[in-house]
Backbone as CSV, one residue per row, in Angstrom:
resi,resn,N_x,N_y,N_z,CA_x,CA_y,CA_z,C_x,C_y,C_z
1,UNK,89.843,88.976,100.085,89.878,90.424,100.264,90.958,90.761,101.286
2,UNK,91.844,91.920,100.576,92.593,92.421,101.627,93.082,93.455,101.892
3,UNK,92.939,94.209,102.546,93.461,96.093,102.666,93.782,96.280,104.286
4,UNK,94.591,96.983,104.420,95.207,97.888,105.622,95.555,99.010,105.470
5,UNK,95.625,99.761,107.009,95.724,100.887,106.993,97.104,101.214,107.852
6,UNK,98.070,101.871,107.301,99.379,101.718,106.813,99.507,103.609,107.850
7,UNK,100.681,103.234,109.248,100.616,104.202,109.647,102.775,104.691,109.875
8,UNK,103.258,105.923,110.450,104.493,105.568,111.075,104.432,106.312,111.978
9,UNK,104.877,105.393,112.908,104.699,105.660,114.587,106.239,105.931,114.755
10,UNK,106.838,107.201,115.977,107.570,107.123,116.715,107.134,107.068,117.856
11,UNK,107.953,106.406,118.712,107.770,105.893,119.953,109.388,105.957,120.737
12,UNK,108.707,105.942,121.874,110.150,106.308,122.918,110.096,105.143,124.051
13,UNK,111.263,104.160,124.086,111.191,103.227,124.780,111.501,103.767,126.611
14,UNK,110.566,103.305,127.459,111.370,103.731,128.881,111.539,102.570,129.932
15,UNK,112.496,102.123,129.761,112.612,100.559,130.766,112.270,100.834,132.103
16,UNK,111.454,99.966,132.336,110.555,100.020,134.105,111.454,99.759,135.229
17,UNK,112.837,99.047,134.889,114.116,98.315,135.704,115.132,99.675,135.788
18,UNK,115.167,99.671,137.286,116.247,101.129,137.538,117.552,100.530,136.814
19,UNK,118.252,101.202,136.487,119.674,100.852,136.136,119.887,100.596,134.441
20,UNK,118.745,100.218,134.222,118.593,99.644,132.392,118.416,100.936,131.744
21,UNK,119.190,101.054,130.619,118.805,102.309,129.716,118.849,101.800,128.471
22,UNK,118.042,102.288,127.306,118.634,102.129,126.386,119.020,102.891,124.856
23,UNK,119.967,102.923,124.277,120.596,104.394,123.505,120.765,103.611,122.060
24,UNK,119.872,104.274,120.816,118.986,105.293,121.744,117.551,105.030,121.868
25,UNK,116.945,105.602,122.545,115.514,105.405,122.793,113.804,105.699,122.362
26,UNK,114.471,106.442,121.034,113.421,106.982,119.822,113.490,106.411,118.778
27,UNK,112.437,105.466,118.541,112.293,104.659,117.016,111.508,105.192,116.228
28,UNK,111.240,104.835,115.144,110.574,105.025,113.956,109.814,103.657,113.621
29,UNK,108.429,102.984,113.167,108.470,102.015,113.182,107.289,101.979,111.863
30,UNK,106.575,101.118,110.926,105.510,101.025,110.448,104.682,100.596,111.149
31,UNK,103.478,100.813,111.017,102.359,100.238,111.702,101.201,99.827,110.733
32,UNK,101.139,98.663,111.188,99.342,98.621,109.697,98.973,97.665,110.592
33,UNK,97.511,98.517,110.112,96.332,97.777,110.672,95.459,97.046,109.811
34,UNK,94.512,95.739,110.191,93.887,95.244,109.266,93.035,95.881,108.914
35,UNK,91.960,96.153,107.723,90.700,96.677,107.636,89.608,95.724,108.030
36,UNK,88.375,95.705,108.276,87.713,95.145,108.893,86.558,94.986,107.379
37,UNK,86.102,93.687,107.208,85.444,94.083,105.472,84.475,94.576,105.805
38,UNK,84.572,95.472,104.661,82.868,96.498,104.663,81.503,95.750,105.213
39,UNK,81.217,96.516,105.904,79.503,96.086,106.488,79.766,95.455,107.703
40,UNK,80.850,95.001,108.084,81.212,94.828,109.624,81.658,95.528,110.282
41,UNK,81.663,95.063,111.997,81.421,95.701,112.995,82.847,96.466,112.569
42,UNK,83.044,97.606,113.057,84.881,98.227,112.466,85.052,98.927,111.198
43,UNK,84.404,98.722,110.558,84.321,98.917,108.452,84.732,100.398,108.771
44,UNK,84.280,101.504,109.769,84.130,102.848,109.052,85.396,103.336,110.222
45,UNK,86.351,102.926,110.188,87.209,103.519,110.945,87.734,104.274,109.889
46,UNK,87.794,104.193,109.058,88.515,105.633,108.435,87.368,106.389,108.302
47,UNK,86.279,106.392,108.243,85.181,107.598,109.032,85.764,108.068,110.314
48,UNK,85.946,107.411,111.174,85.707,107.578,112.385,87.358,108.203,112.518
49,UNK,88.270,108.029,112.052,89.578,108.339,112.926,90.565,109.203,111.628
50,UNK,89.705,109.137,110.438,90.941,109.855,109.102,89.964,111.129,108.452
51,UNK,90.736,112.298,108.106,90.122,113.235,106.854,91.011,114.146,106.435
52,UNK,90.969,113.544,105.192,91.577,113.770,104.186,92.736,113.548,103.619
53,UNK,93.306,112.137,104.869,94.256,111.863,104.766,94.932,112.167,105.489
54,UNK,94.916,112.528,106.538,95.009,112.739,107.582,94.567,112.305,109.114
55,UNK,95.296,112.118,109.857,94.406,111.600,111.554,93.760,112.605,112.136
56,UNK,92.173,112.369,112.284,91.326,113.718,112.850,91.551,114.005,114.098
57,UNK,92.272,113.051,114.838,91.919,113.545,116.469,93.974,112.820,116.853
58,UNK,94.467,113.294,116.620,96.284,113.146,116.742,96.229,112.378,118.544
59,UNK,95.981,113.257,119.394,96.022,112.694,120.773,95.563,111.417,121.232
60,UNK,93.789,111.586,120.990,92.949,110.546,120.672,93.612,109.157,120.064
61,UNK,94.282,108.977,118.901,95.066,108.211,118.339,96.356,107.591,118.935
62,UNK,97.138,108.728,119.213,98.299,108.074,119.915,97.967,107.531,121.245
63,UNK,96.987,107.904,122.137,96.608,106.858,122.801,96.146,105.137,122.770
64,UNK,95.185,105.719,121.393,95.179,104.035,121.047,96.055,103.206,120.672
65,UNK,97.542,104.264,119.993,98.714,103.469,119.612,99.582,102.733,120.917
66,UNK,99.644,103.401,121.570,100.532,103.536,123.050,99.153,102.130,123.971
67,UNK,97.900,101.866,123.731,97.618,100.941,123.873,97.801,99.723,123.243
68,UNK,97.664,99.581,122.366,98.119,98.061,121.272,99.651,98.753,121.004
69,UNK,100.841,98.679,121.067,101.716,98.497,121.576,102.776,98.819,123.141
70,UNK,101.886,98.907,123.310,102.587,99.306,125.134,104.332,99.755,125.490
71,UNK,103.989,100.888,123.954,105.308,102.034,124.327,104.500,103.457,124.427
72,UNK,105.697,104.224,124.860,105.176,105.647,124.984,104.940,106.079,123.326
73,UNK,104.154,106.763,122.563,104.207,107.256,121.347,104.298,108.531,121.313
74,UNK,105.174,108.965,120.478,105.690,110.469,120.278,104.608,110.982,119.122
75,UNK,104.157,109.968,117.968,103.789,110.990,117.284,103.177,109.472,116.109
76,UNK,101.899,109.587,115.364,101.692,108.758,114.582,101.134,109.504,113.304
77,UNK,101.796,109.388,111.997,101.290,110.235,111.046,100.164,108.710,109.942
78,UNK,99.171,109.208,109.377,99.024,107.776,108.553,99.907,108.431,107.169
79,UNK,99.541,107.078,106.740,100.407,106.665,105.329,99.570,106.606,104.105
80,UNK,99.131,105.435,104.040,98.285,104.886,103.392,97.575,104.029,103.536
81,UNK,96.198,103.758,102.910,94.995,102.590,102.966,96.042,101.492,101.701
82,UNK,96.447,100.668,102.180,97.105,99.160,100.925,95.671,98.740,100.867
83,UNK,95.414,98.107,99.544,94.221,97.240,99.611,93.867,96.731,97.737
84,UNK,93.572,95.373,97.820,93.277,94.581,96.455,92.418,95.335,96.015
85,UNK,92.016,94.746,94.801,90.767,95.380,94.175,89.739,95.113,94.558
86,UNK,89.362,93.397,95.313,87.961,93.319,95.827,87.357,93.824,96.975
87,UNK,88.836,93.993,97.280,87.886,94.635,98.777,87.491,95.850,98.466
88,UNK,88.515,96.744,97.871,88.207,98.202,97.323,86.576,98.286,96.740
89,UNK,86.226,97.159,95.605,85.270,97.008,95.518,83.698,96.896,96.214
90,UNK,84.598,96.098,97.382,83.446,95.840,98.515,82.927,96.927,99.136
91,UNK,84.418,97.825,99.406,84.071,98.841,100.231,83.783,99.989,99.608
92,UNK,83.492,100.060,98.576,82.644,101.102,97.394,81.466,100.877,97.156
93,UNK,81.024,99.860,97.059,79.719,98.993,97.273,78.977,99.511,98.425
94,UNK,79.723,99.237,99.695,79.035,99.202,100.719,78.482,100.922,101.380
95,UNK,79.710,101.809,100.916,79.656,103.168,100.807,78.597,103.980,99.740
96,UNK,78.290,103.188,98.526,77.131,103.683,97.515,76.111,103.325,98.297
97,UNK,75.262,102.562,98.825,74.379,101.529,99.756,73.901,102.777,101.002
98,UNK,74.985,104.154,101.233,74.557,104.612,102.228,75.292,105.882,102.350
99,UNK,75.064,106.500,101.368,76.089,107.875,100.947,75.991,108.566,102.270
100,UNK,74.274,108.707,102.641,73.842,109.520,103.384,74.556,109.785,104.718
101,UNK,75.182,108.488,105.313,76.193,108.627,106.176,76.922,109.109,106.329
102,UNK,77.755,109.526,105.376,79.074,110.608,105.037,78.718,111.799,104.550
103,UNK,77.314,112.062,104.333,77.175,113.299,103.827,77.716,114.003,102.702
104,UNK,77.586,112.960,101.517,78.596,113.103,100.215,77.590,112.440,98.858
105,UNK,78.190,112.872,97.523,77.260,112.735,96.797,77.430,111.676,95.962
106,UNK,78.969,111.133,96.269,79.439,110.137,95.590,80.177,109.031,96.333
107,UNK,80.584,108.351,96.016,81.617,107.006,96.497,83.109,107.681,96.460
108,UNK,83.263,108.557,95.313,84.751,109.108,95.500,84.568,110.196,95.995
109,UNK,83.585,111.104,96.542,83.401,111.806,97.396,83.940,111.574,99.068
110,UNK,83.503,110.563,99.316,83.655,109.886,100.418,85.345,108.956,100.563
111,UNK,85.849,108.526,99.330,87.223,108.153,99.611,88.093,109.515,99.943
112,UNK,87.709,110.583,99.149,88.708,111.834,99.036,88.473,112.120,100.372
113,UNK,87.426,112.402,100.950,87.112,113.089,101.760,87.851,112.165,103.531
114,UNK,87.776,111.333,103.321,88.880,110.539,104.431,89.684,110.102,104.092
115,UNK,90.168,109.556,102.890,91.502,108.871,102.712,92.217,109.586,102.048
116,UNK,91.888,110.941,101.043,92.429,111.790,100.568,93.151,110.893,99.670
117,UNK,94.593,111.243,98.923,94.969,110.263,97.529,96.013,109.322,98.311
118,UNK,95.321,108.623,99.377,96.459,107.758,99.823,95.923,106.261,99.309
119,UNK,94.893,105.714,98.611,94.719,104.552,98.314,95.354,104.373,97.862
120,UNK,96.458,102.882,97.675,96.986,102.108,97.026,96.446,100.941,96.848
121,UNK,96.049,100.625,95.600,95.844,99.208,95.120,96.924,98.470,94.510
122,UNK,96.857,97.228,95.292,97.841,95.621,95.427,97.318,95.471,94.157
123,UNK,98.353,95.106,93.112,97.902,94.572,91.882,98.242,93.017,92.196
């Protein structure tokens, strides 16, 4: 099983050494994260941090970016969820098992509703 969550970060480099600069100092970069497989500790971060395809809390986020990479971040938009078919599977499985959580009536209720049409499945 394998899926990530597929982001693009700008970030602004600021060297800690007086005298060092560097030009120029605004990147663009990809970012992906692993998914964590359904039913483990981590599984509902796109509950917890996406809707509709979108990042629910922008600030909130770029903090956590600007922590796991230790630059300043200007701005992180997501992309897309990449992911095979089994895990997709898994994690449809594990989402029917407990609709009630998301407050939805279906399994594609619950993808639309946080990942909006960004799934891509790895053939």
């Amino acid at each position: 099983m394998d899926a990530r969550y597929v982001f693009a970060v700008r970030f602004r480099l600021d060297p800690a050494t007086g005298g060092v600069s560097v030009e120029p100092n605004k990147f663009e970069t990809r970012l992906a994260r692993d998914a964590d497989p359904p039913g483990d500790e981590g599984w509902l971060f796109f509950r917890d941090n996406l809707w509709r395809g979108e990042i629910n809390d922008d600030r909130h986020f770029r903090r956590l970016t600007e922590e796991a990479l230790d630059v300043t971040v200007l701005s992180v938009e997501y992309r897309a969820f990449e992911t095979d078919e089994e895990y997709l599977d898994a994690l449809k499985d594990e989402i029917r098992g407990d609709l009630g959580t998301f407050n939805a009536d279906s399994v594609s209720d619950v993808l639309n509703k946080y990942l909006g049409s960004s799934v891509e499945v790895q053939r």
